[in-house]
C-alpha positions as protocol buffer text, in pm:
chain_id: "A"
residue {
  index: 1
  type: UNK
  ca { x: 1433 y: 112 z: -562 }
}
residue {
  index: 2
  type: UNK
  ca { x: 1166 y: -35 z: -798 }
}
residue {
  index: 3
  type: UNK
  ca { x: 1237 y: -150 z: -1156 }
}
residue {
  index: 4
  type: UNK
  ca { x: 973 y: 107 z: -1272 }
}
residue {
  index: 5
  type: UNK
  ca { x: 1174 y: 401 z: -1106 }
}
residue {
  index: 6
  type: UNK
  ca { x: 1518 y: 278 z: -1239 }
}
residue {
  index: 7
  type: UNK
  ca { x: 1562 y: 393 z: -1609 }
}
residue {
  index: 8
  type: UNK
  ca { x: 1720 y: 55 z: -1770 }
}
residue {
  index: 9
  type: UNK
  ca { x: 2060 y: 205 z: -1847 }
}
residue {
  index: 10
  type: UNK
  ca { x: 2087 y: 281 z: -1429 }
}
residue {
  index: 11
  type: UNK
  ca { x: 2046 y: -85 z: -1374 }
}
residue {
  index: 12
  type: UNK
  ca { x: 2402 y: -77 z: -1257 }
}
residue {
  index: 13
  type: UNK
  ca { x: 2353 y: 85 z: -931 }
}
residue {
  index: 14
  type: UNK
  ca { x: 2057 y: -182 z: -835 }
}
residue {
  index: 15
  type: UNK
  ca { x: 2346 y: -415 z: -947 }
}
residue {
  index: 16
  type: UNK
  ca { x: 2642 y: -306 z: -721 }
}
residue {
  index: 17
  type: UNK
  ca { x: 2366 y: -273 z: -435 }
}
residue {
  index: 18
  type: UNK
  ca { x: 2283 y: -647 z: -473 }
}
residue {
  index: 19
  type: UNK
  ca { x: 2662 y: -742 z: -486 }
}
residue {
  index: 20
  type: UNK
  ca { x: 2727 y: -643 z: -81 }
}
residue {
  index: 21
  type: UNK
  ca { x: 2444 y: -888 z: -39 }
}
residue {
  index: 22
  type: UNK
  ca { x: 2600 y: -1177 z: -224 }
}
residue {
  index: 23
  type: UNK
  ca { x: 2939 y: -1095 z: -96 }
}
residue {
  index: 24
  type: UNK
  ca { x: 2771 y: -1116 z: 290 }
}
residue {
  index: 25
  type: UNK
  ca { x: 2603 y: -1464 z: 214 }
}
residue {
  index: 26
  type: UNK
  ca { x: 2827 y: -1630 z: -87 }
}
residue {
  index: 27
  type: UNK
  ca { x: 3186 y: -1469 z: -11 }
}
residue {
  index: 28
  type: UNK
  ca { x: 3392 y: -1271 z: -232 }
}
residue {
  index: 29
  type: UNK
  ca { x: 3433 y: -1505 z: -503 }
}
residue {
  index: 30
  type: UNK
  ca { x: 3019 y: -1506 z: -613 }
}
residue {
  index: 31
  type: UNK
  ca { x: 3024 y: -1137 z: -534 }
}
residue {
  index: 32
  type: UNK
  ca { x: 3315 y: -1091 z: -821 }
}
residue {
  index: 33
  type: UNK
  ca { x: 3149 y: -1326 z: -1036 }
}
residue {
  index: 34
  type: UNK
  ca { x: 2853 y: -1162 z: -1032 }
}
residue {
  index: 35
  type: UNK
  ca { x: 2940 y: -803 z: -1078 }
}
residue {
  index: 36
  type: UNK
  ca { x: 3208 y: -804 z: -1309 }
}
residue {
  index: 37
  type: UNK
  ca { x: 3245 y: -1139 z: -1454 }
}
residue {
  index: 38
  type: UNK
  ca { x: 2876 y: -1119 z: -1563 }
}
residue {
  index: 39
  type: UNK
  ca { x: 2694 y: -776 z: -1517 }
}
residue {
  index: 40
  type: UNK
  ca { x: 2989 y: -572 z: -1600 }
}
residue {
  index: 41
  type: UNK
  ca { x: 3071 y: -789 z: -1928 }
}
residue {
  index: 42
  type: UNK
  ca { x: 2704 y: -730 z: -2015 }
}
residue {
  index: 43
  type: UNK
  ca { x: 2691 y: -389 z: -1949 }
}
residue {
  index: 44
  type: UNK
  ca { x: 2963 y: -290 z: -2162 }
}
residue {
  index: 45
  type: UNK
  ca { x: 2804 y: -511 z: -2431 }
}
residue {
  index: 46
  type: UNK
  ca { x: 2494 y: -300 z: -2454 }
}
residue {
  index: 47
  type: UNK
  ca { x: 2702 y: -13 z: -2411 }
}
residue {
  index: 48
  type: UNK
  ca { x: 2854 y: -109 z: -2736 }
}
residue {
  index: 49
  type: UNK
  ca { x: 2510 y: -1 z: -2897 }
}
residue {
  index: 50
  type: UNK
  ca { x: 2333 y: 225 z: -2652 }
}
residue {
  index: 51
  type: UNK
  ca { x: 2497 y: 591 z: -2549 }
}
residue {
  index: 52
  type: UNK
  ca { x: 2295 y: 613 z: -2248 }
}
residue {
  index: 53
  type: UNK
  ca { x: 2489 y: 249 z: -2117 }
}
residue {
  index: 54
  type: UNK
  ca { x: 2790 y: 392 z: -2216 }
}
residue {
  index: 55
  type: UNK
  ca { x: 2750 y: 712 z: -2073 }
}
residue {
  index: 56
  type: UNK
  ca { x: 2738 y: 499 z: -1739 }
}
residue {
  index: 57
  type: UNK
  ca { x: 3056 y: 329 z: -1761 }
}
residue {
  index: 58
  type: UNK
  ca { x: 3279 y: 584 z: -1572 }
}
residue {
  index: 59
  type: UNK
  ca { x: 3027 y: 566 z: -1301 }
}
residue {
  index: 60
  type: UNK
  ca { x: 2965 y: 177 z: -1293 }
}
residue {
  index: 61
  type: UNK
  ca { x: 3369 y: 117 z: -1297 }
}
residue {
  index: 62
  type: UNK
  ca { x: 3385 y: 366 z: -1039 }
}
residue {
  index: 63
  type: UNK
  ca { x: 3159 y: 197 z: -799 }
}
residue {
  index: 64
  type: UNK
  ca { x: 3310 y: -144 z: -898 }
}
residue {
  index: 65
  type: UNK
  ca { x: 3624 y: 9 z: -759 }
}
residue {
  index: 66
  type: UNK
  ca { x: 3448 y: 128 z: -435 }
}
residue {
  index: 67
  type: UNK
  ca { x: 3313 y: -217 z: -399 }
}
residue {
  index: 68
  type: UNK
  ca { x: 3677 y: -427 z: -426 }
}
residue {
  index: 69
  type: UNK
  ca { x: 4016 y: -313 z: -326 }
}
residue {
  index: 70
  type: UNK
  ca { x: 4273 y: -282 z: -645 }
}
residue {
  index: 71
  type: UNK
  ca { x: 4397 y: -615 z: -547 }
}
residue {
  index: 72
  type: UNK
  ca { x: 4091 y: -837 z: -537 }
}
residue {
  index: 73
  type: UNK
  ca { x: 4035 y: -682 z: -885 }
}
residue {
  index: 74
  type: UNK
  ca { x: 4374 y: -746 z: -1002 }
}
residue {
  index: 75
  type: UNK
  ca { x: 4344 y: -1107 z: -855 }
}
residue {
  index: 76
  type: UNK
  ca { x: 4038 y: -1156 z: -1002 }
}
residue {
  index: 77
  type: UNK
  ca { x: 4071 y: -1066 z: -1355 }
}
residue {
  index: 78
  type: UNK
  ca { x: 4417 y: -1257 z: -1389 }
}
residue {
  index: 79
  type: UNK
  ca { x: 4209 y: -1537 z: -1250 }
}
residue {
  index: 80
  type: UNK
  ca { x: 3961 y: -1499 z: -1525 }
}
residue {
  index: 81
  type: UNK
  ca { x: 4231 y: -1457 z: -1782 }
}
residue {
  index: 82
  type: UNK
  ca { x: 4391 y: -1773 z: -1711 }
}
residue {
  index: 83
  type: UNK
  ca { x: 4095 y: -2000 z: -1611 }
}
residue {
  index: 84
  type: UNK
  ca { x: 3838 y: -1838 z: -1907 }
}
residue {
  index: 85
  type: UNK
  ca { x: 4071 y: -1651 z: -2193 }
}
residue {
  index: 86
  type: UNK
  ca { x: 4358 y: -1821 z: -2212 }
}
residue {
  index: 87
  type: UNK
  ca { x: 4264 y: -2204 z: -2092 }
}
residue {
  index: 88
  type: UNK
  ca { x: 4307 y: -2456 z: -2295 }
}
residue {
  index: 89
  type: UNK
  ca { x: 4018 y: -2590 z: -2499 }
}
residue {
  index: 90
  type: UNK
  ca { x: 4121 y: -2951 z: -2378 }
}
residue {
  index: 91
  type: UNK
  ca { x: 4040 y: -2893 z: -1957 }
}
residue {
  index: 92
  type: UNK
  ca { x: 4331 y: -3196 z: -1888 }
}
residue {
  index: 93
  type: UNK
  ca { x: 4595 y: -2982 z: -2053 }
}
residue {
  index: 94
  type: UNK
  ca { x: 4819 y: -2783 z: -1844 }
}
residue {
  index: 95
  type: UNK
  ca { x: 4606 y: -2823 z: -1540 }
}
residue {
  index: 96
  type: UNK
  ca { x: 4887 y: -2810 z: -1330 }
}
residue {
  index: 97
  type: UNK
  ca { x: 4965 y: -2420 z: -1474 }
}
residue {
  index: 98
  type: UNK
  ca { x: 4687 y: -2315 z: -1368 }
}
residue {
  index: 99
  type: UNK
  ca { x: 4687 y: -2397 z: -1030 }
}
residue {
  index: 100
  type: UNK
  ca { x: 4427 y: -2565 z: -744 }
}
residue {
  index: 101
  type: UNK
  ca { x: 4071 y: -2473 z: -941 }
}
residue {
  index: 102
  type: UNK
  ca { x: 3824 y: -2672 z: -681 }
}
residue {
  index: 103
  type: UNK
  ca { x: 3699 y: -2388 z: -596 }
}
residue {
  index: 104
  type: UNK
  ca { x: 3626 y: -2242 z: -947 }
}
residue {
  index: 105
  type: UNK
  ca { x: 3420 y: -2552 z: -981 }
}
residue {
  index: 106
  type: UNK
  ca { x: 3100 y: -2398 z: -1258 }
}
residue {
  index: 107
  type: UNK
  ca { x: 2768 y: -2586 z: -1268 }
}
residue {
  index: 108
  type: UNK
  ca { x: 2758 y: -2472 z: -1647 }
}
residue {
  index: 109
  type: UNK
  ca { x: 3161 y: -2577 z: -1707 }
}
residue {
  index: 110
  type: UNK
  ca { x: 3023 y: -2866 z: -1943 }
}
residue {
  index: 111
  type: UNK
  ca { x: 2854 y: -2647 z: -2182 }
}
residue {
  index: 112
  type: UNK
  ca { x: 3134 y: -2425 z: -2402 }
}
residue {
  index: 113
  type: UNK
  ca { x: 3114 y: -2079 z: -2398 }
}
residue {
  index: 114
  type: UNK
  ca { x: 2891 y: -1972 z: -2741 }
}
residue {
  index: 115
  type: UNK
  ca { x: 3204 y: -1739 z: -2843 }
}
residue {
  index: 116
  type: UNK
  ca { x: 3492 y: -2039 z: -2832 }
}
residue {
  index: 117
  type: UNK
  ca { x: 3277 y: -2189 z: -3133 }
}
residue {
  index: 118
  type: UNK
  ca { x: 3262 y: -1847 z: -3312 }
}
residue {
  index: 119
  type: UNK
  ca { x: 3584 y: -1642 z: -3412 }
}
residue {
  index: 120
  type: UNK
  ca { x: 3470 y: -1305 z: -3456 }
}
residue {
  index: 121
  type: UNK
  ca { x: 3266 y: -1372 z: -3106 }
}
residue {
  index: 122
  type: UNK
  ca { x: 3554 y: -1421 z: -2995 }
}
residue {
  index: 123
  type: UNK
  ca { x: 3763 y: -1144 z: -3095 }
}
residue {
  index: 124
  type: UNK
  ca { x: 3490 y: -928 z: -2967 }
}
residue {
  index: 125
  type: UNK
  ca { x: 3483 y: -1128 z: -2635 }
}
residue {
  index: 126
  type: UNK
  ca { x: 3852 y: -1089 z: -2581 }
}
residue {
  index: 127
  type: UNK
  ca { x: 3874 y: -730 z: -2649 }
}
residue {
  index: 128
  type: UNK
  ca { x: 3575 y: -678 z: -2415 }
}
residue {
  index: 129
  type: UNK
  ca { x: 3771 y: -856 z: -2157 }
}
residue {
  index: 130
  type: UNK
  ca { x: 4106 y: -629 z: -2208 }
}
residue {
  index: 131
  type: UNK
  ca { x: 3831 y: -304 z: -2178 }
}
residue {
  index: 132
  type: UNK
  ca { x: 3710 y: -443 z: -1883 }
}
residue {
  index: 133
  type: UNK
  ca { x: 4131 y: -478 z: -1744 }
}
residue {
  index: 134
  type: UNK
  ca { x: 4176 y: -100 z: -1908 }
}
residue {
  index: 135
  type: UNK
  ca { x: 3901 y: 22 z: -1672 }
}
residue {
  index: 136
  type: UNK
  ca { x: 3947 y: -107 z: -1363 }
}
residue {
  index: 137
  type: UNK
  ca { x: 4278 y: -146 z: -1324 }
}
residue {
  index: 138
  type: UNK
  ca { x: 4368 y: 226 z: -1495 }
}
């Protein structure tokens, strides 16, 4: 489907198509990543502003849900709780809670996340993140 056919607020479906493909050549992991750790956090953020994005939410959350089993989801987001949400700021404290992380290894891990340095970023990146558990997981 070409860009120019897709109205922007669709952009999901071209989304979930791509994530079989990463999930066939990167594994599971990249394939979560991708879809909801990045494009689903983004979507809902413009959905925040834009009725047509949010107006594809049911469908998008839907589709995740076709994509993953419950339990890869479930797996996934308490993953992303503990290793992104709730980590400490200092990476050599309470390593051991968290588990063996090689293969969370992130290129970008260096550089902090822009809404650790801001608190009402923050705020609004947590609640995002319990939206995000209240849809796929309801």
């Amino acid at each position: 489907m070409s860009s120019s056919a897709t109205e922007f607020h669709k952009i999901w479906i071209d989304q979930c198509a791509a994530t079989e493909d990463i999930r066939d050549h990167f594994g599971l992991q990249s394939a979560l990543d991708y879809l909801i750790g990045e494009k689903l956090f983004s979507f809902l953020r413009a959905a925040e502003q834009d009725p047509l994005f949010a107006a594809e939410v049911p469908d998008f959350v839907r589709e995740i849900r076709r994509l993953f089993a419950t339990e890869v989801i479930r797996d996934y987001l308490d993953r992303l709780e503990k290793t992104k949400y709730l980590a400490p700021l200092d990476p050599d404290l309470e390593m051991d809670d968290l588990g063996d992380l090689d293969e969370l290894d992130d290129p970008d891990e260096d550089e902090p996340e822009p809404w650790l340095e801001n608190p009402v970023m923050g705020a609004e990146e947590l609640l995002r993140f319990s939206r995000v558990r209240q849809l796929l997981q309801s």
